[in-house]
ZATORFI-749748 format. One record per residue (C-alpha): residue in one letter; x, y, z. Coordinates in nm, 4 decimals. Layout:
N
<site rest="A" u="X" v="Y" w="Z"/>
...
//
This chain:
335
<site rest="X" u="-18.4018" v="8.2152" w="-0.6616"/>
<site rest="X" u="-18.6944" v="8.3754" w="-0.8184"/>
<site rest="X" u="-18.9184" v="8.1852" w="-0.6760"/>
<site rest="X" u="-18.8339" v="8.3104" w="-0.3443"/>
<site rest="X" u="-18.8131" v="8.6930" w="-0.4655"/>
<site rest="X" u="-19.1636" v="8.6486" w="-0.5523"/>
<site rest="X" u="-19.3255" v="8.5111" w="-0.2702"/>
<site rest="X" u="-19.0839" v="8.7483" w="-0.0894"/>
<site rest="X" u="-19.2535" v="9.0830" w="-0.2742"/>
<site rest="X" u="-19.6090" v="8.8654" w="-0.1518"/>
<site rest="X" u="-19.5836" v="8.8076" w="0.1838"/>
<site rest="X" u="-19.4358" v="9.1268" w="0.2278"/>
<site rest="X" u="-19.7284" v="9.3103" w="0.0728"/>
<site rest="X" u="-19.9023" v="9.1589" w="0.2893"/>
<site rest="X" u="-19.7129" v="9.2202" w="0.5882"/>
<site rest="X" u="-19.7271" v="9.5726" w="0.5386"/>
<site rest="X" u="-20.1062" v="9.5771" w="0.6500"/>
<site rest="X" u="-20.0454" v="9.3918" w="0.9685"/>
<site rest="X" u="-20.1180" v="9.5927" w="1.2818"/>
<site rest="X" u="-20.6097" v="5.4960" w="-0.7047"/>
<site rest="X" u="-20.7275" v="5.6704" w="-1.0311"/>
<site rest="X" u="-21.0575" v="5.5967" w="-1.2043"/>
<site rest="X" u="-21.1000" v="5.8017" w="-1.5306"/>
<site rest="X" u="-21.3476" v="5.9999" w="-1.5787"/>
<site rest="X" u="-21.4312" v="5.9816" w="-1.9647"/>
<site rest="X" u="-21.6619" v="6.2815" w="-1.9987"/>
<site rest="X" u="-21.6116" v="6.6575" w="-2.1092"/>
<site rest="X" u="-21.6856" v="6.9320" w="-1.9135"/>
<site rest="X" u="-21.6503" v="7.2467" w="-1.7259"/>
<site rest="X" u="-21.4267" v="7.4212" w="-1.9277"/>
<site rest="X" u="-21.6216" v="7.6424" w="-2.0634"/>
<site rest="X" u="-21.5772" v="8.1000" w="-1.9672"/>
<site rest="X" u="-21.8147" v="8.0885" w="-1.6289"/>
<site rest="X" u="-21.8488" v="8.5197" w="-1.6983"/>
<site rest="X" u="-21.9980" v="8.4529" w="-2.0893"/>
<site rest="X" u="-22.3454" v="8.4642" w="-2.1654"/>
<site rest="X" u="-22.5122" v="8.1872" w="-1.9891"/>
<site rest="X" u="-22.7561" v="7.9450" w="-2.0579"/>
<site rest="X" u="-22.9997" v="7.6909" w="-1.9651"/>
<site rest="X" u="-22.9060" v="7.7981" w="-1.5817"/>
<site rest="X" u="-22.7196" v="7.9254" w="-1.3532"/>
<site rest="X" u="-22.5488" v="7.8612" w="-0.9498"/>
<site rest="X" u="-22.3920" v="8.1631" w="-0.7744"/>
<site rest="X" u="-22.2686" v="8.1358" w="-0.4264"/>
<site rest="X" u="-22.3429" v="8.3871" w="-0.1606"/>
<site rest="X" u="-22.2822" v="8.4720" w="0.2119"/>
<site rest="X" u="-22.4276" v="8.6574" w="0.5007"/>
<site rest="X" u="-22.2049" v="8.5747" w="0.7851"/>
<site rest="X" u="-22.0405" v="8.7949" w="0.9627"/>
<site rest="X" u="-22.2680" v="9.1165" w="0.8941"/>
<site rest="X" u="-22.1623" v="9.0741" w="0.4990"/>
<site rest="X" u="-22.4137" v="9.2113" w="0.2840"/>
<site rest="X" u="-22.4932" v="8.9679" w="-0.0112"/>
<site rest="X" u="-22.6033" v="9.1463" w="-0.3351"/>
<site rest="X" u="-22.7228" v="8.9270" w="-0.6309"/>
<site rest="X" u="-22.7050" v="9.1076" w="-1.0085"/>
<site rest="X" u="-22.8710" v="8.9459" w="-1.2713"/>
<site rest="X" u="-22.8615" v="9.0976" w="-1.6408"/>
<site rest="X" u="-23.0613" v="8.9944" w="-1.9627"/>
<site rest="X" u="-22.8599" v="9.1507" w="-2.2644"/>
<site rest="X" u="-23.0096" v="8.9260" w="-2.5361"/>
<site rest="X" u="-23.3782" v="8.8928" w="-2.4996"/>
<site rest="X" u="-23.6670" v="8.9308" w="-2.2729"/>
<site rest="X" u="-23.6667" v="8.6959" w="-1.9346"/>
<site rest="X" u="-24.0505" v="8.7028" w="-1.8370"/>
<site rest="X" u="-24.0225" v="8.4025" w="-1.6119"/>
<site rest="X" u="-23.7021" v="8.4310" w="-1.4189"/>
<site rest="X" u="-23.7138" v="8.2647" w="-1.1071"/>
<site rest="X" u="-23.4671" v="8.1852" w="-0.8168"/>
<site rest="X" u="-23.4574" v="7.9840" w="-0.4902"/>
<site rest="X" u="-23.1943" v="8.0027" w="-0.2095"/>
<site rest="X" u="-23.0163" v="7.7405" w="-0.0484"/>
<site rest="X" u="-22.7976" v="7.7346" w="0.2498"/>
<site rest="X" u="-22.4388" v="7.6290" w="0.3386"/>
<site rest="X" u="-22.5628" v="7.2687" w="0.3310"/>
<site rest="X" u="-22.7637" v="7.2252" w="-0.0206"/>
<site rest="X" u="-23.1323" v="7.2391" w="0.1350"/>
<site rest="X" u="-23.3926" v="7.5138" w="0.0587"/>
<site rest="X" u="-23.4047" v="7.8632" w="0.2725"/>
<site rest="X" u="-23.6468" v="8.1406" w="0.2147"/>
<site rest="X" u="-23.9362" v="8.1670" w="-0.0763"/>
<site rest="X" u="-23.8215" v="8.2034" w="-0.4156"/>
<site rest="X" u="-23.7778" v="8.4934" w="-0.5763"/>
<site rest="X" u="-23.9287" v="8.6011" w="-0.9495"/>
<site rest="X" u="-23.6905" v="8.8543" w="-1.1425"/>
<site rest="X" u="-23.8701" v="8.9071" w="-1.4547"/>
<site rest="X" u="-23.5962" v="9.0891" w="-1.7015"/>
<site rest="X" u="-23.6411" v="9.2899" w="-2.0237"/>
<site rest="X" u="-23.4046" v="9.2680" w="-2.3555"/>
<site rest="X" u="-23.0545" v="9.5022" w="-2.1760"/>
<site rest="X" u="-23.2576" v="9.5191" w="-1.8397"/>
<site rest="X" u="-23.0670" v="9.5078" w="-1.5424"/>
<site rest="X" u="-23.1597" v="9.4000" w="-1.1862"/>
<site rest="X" u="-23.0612" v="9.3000" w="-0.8421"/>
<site rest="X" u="-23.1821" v="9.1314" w="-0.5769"/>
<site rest="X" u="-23.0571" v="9.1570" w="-0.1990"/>
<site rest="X" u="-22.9657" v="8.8251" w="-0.0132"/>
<site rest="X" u="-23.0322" v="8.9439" w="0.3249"/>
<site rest="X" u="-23.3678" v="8.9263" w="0.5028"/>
<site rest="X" u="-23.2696" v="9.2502" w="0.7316"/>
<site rest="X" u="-23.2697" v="9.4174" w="0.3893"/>
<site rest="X" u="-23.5842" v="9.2958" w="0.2516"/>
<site rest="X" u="-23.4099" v="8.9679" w="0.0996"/>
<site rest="X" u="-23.5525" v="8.6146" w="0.1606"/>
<site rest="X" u="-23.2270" v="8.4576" w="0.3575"/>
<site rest="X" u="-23.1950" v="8.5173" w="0.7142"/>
<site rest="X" u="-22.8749" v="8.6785" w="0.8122"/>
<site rest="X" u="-22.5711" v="8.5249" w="0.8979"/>
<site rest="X" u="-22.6805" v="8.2105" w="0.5961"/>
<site rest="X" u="-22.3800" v="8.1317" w="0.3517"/>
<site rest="X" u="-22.5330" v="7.8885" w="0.0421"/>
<site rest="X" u="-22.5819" v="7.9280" w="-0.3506"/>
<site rest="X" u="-22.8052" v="8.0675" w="-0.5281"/>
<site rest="X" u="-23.0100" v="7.8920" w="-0.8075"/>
<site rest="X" u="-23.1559" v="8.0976" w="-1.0909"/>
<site rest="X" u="-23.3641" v="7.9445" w="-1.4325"/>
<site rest="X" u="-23.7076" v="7.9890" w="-1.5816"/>
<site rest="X" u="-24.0669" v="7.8727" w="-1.4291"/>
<site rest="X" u="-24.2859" v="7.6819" w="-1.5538"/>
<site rest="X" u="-24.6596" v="7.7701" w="-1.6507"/>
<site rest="X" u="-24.7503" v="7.5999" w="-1.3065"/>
<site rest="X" u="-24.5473" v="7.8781" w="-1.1435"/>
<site rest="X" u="-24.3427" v="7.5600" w="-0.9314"/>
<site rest="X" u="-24.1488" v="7.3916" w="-1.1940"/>
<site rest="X" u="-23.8199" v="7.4843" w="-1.2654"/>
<site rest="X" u="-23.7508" v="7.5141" w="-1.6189"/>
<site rest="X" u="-23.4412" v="7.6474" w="-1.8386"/>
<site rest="X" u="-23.4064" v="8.0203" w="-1.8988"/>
<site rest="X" u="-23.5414" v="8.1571" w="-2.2058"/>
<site rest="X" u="-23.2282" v="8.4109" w="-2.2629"/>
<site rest="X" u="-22.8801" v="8.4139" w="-2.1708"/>
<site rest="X" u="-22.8129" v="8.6202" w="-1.9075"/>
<site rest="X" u="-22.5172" v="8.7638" w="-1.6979"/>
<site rest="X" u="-22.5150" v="8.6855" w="-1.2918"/>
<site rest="X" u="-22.3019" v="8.7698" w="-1.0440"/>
<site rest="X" u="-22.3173" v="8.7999" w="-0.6114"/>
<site rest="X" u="-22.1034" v="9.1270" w="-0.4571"/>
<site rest="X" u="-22.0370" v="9.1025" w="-0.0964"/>
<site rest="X" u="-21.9608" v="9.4226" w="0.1437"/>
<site rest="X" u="-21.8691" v="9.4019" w="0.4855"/>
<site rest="X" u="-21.9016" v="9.6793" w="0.6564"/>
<site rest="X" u="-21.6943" v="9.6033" w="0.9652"/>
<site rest="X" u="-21.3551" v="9.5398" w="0.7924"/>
<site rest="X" u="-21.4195" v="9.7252" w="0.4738"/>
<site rest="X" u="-21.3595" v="9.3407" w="0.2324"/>
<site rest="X" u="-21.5749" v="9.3767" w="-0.0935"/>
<site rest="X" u="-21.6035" v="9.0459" w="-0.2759"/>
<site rest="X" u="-21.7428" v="8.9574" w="-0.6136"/>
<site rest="X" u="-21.8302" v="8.5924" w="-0.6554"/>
<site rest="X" u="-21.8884" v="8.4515" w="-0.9705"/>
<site rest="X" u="-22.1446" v="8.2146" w="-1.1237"/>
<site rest="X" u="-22.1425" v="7.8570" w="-1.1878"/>
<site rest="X" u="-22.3285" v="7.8304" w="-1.5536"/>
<site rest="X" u="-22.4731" v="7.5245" w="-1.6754"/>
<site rest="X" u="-22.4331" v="7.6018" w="-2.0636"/>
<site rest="X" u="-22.2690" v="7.8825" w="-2.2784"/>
<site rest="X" u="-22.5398" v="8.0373" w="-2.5104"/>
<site rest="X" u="-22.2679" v="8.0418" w="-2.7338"/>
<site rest="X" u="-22.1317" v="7.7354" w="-2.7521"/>
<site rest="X" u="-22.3849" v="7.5289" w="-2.5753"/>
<site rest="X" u="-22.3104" v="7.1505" w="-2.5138"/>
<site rest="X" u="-22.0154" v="6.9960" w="-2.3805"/>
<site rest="X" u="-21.7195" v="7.0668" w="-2.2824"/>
<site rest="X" u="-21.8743" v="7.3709" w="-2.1999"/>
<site rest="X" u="-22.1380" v="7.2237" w="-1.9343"/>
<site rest="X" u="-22.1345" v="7.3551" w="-1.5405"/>
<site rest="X" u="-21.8432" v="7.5399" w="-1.6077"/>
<site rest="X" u="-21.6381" v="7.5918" w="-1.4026"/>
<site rest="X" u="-21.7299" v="7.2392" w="-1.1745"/>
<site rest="X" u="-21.3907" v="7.0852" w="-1.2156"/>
<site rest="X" u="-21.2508" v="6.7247" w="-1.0305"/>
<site rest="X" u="-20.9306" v="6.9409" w="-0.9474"/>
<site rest="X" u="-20.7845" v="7.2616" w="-0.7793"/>
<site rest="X" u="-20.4617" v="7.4122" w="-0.7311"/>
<site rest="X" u="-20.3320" v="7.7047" w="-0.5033"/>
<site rest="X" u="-20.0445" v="7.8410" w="-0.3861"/>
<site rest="X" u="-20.0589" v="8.0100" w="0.0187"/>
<site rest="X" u="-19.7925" v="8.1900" w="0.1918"/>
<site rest="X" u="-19.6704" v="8.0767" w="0.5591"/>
<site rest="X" u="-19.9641" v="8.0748" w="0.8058"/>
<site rest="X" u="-19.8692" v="8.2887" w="1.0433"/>
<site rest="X" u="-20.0072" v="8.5215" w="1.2950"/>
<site rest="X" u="-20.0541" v="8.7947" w="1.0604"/>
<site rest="X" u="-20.0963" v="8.6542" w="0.6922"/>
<site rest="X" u="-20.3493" v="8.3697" w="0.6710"/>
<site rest="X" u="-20.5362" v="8.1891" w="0.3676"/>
<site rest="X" u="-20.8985" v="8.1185" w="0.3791"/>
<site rest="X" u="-21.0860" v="7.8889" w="0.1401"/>
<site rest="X" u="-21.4193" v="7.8601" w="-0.0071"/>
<site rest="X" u="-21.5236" v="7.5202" w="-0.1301"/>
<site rest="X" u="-21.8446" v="7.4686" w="-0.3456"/>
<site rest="X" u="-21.9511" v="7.1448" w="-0.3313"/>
<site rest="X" u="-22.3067" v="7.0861" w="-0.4445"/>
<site rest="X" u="-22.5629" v="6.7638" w="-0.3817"/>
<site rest="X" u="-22.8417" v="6.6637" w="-0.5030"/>
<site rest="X" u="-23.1192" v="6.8832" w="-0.3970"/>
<site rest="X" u="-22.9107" v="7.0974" w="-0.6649"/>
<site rest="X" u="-22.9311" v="6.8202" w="-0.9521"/>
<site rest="X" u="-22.9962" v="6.4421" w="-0.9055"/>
<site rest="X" u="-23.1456" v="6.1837" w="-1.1410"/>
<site rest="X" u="-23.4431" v="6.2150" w="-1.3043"/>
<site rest="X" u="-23.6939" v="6.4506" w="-1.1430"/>
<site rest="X" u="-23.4413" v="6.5251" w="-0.8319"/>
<site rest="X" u="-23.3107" v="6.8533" w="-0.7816"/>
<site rest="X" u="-23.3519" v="7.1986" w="-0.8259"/>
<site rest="X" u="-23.1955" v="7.1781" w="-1.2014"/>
<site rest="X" u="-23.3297" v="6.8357" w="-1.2879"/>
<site rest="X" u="-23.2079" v="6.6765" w="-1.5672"/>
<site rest="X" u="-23.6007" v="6.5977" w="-1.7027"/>
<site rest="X" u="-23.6981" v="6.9372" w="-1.7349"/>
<site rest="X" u="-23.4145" v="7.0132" w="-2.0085"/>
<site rest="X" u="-23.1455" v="7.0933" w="-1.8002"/>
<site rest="X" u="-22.7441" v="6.9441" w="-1.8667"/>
<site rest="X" u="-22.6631" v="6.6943" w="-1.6786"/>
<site rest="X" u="-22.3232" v="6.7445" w="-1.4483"/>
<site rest="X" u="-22.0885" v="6.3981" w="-1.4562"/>
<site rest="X" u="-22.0089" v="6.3113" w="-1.2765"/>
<site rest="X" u="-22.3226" v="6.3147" w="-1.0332"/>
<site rest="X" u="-22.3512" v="6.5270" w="-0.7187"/>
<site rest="X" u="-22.3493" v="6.3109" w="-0.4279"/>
<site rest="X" u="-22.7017" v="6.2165" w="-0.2410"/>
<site rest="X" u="-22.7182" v="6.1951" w="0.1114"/>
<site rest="X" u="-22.9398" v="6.3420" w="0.3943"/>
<site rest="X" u="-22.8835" v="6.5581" w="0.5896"/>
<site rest="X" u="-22.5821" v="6.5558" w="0.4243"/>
<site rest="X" u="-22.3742" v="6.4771" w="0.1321"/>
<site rest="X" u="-22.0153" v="6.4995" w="0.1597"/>
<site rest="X" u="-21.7450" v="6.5648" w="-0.1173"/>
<site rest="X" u="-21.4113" v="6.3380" w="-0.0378"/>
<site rest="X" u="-21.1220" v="6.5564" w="-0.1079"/>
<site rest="X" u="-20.7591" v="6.4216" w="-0.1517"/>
<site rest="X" u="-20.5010" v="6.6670" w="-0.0638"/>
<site rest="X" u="-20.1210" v="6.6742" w="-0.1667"/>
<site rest="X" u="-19.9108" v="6.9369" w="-0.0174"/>
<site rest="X" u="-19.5702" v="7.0695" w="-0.1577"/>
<site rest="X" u="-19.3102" v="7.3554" w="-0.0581"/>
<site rest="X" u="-19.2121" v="7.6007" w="-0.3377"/>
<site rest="X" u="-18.8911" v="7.3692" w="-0.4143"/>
<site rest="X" u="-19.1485" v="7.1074" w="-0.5267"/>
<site rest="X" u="-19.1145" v="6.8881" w="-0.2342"/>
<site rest="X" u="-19.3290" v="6.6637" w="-0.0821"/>
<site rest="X" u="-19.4983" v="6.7608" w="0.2641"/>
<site rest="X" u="-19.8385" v="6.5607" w="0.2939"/>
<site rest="X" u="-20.0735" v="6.3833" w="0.1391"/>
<site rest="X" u="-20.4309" v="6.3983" w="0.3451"/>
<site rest="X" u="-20.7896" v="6.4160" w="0.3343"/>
<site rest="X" u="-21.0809" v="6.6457" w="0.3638"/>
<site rest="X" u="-21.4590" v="6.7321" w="0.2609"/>
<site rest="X" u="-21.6876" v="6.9721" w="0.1425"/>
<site rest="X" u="-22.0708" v="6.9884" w="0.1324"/>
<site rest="X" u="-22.1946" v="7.3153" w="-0.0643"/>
<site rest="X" u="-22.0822" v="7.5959" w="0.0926"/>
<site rest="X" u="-21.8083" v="7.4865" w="0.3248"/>
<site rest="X" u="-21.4912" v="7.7459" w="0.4694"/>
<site rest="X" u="-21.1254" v="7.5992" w="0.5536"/>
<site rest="X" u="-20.9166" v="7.7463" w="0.7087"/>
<site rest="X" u="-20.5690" v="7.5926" w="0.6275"/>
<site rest="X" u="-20.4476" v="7.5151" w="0.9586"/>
<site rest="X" u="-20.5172" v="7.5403" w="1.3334"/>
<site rest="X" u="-20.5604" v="7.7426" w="1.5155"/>
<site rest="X" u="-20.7779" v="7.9690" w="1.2839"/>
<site rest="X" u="-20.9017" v="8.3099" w="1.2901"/>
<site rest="X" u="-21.2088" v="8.2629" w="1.0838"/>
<site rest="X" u="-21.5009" v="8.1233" w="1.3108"/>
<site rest="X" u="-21.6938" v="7.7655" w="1.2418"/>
<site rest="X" u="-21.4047" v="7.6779" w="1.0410"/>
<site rest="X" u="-21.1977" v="7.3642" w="1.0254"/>
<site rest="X" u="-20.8338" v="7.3478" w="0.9430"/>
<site rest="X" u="-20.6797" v="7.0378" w="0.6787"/>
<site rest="X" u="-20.3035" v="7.0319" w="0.8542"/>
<site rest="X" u="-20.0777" v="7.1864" w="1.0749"/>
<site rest="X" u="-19.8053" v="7.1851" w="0.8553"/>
<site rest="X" u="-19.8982" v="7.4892" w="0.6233"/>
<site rest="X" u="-19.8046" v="7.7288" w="0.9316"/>
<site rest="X" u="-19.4686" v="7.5353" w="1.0018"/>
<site rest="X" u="-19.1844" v="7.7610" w="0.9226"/>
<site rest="X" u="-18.9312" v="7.4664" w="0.8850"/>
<site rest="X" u="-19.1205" v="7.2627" w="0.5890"/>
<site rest="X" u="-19.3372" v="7.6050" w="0.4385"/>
<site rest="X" u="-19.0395" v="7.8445" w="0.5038"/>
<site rest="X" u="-19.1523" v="7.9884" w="0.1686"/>
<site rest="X" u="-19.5299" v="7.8836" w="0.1434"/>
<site rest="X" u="-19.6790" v="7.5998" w="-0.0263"/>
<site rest="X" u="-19.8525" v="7.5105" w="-0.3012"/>
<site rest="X" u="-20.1427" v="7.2450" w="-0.3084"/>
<site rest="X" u="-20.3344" v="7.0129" w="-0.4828"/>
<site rest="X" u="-20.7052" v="6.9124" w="-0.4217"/>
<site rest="X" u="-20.8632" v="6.6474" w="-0.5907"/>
<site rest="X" u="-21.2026" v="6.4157" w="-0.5861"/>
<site rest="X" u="-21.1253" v="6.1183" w="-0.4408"/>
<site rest="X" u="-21.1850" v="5.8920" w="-0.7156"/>
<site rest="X" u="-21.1822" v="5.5865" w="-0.4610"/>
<site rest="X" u="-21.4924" v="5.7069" w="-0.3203"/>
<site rest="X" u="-21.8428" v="5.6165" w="-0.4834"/>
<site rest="X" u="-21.9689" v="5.9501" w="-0.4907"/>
<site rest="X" u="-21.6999" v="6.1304" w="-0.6145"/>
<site rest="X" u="-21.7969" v="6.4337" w="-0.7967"/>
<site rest="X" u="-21.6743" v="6.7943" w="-0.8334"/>
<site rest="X" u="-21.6307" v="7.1079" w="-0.7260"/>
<site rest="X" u="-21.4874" v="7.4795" w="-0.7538"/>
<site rest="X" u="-21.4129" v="7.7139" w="-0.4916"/>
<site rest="X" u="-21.2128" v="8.0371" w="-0.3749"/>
<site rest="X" u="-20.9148" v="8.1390" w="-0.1876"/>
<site rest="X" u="-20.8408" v="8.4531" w="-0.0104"/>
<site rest="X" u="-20.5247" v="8.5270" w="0.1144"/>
<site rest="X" u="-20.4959" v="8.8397" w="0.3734"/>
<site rest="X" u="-20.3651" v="9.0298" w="0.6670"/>
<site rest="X" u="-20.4956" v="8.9250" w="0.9717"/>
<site rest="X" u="-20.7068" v="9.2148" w="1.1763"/>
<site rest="X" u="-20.6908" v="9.4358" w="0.8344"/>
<site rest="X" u="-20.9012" v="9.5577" w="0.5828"/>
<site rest="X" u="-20.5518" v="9.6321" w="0.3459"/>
<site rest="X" u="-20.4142" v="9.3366" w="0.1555"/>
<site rest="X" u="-20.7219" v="9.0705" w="0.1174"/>
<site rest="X" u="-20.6448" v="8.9015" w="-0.2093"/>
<site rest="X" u="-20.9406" v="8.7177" w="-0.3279"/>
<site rest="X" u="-21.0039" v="8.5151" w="-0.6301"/>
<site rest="X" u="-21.1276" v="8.1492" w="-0.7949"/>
<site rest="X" u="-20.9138" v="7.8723" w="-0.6928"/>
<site rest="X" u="-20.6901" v="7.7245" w="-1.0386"/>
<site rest="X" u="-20.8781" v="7.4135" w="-1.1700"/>
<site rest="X" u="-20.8524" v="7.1170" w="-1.4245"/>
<site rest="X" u="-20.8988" v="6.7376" w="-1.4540"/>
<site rest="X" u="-20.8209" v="6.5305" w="-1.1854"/>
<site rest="X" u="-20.6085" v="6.3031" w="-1.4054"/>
<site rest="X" u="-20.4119" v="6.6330" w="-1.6235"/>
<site rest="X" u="-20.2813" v="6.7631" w="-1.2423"/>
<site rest="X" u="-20.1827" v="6.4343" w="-1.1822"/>
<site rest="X" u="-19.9613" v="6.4694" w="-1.4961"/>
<site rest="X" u="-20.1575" v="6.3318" w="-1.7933"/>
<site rest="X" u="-20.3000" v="6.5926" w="-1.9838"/>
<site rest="X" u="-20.6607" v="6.4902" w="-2.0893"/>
<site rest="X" u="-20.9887" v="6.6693" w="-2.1931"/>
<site rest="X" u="-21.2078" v="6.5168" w="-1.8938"/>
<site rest="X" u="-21.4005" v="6.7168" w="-1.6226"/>
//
C-alpha cells in the first residue's frame, strides 16, 4: 500500500503542471563519475531543440597546458575542429557547444564530448596531465528545462585503476516511470559509445596505445554505425511480469517509452508502458547488454520524467546502474 501512496504523491506532482548469460569477469565502472578525474574524460551534450549546450571544465590540482577536446555527434563520428582549453592550477573555464554562439557544433547536433591532453605533434591525443572537474549545462529557452549532464571519467586521480575505470559505463540500468499518458511522459537518454571513441590499438579517440584504460568490454565497431543490443524486462510496481523485448543504442540515442511520442526523431520500446490495465501504477524496468550478441558492451544514460507542454515538474537525473549479472540476482563485482 505504500507503494502506491508513493507513486500516487509522483504522478500527482506531476499532474499538477499539466495544462543466455555470459559473464563478464572484469571490474569496472564503479568508480564516483563527479571526483577528480583522470587520464580522460566523455561528457554528453545536446543542441536540439534550440538547447544551449555549455561545457565547464575545471583544473583544481595542477596546471593543464595542453587540454584539448573534439566533438562528436549523436552517432560516434567527428563534428567541428577541436578545441584547446589550456587550464591553470584552480582555473576555471567553459566552452560553448553551439556554433550560433561561437562553439564548433552546428546547432540542433546531440553527441559527447571528448576531452584529454595533446601531444607535442598538436594531433595526438594523449592523457591529461591533471585531474580535472567537467561537466555540460543545458538551457532551453523555449520551455524554461535546465539540465546538467555529467561526465563519463576514464580513471579517478584518486584511486586510479580498476574498478574505478569509465565510470559510470555499466552492462545494466534500472528505472522506474509513471503511466504514459497524455500529460506525464518519460524520456530517455542512452549513451552508447563505438569505436571512433576507443577501439584496439591505435583506434579511437582515447586509444588504448597512447596510455589510456581500456573499457571491457569493447565498444562495438561498425560503420556507419555501431549498434548496442539492449534486452529489456518490464515489470508493474507489484513485481509482475509485463515484457521482455529488445532495443538499441548508438552514442547519443533518445527513447521515448512508448508510441505515440511527444519528443521528435524518437522511437518508442513498447506500447505497454502507457496501458492503464498492466501499468495502472507505473513500471519499473530493466535494461541490459545483450550478452548473446558479439559486441555486447556498455552503456549509461538518463531519464527524465515530466509534464507534457510544461516547463514545471521535469525530473531529470542518471539512470540506476550495476552488473548485468547482480540485476539479474547474483551479486558480483563485474562491469
Amino acid at each position: 500500500m505504500r507503494k502506491l501512496i508513493a507513486v500516487g504523491v509522483l504522478v500527482g506532482g506531476l499532474l499538477a503542471g499539466a495544462g543466455s548469460a555470459m559473464a563478464q569477469p572484469v571490474q569496472g565502472g564503479i568508480g564516483d563519475p563527479l571526483t577528480l578525474a583522470a587520464s580522460g574524460v566523455l561528457v554528453p551534450y545536446y543542441t536540439a531543440g534550440g538547447t544551449v549546450a555549455l561545457l565547464e571544465v575545471a583544473s583544481p590540482v595542477g596546471n593543464n597546458p595542453n587540454l584539448h577536446m573534439q566533438f562528436f555527434d549523436a552517432n560516434c563520428n567527428i563534428v567541428g575542429p577541436s578545441v584547446g582549453m589550456p587550464l591553470t592550477t584552480n582555473d576555471v573555464a567553459f566552452q560553448v557547444v553551439n556554433s550560433s554562439l561561437g562553439g564548433t557544433v552546428p546547432d540542433g547536433t546531440n553527441g559527447l564530448v571528448a576531452i584529454s591532453a595533446v601531444g607535442p605533434d598538436g594531433f595526438s591525443n594523449i592523457p591529461i596531465e591533471s585531474p580535472i572537474h567537467a561537466k555540460v549545462f543545458t538551457f532551453n529557452p523555449s520551455d524554461g528545462t535546465s539540465r546538467l549532464l555529467e561526465p563519463i571519467i576514464l580513471d579517478t586521480a584518486e584511486f586510479p585503476g580498476d574498478p574505478h575505470t569509465w565510470s559510470p559505463m555499466r552492462t545494466a540500468a534500472t528505472f522506474f516511470s509513471p503511466l504514459q499518458t497524455a500529460f506525464v511522459h518519460t524520456h530517455l537518454i542512452l549513451i552508447c559509445p563505438k569505436s571512433t571513441i576507443q577501439g584496439a590499438g591505435s583506434v579511437g579517440y582515447f586509444a588504448p596505445n597512447q596510455g589510456f584504460p581500456v573499457i571491457t568490454p569493447g565498444f562495438p565497431t561498425g560503420t556507419p554505425n555501431a549498434p548496442h543490443a539492449l534486452r529489456v524486462r518490464i515489470y508493474d510496481t507489484n513485481e509482475r511480469f509485463l515484457r521482455n523485448t529488445f532495443t538499441s543504442c548508438i552514442c547519443f540515442t533518445q527513447r521515448n517509452l512508448e508510441e505515440p511520442n511527444p519528443v521528435a526523431g524518437t522511437t518508442g520500446i513498447d506500447p505497454v508502458y502507457g496501458n492503464p490495465v498492466d501499468a495502472q501504477f507505473g513500471t519499473y524496468t530493466e535494461l541490459e547488454e545483450d550478452p548473446t550478441v558479439a559486441a555486447h558492451s556498455t552503456f549509461t544514460g538518463y531519464s527524465s520524467v515530466f509534464t507534457v507542454g510544461s516547463p514545471l515538474n521535469n525530473f531529470f537525473g542518471r539512470l540506476s546502474n550495476g552488473s548485468r549479472t547482480s540485476i539479474q540476482g547474483n551479486v558480483t563485482s563485474e562491469r
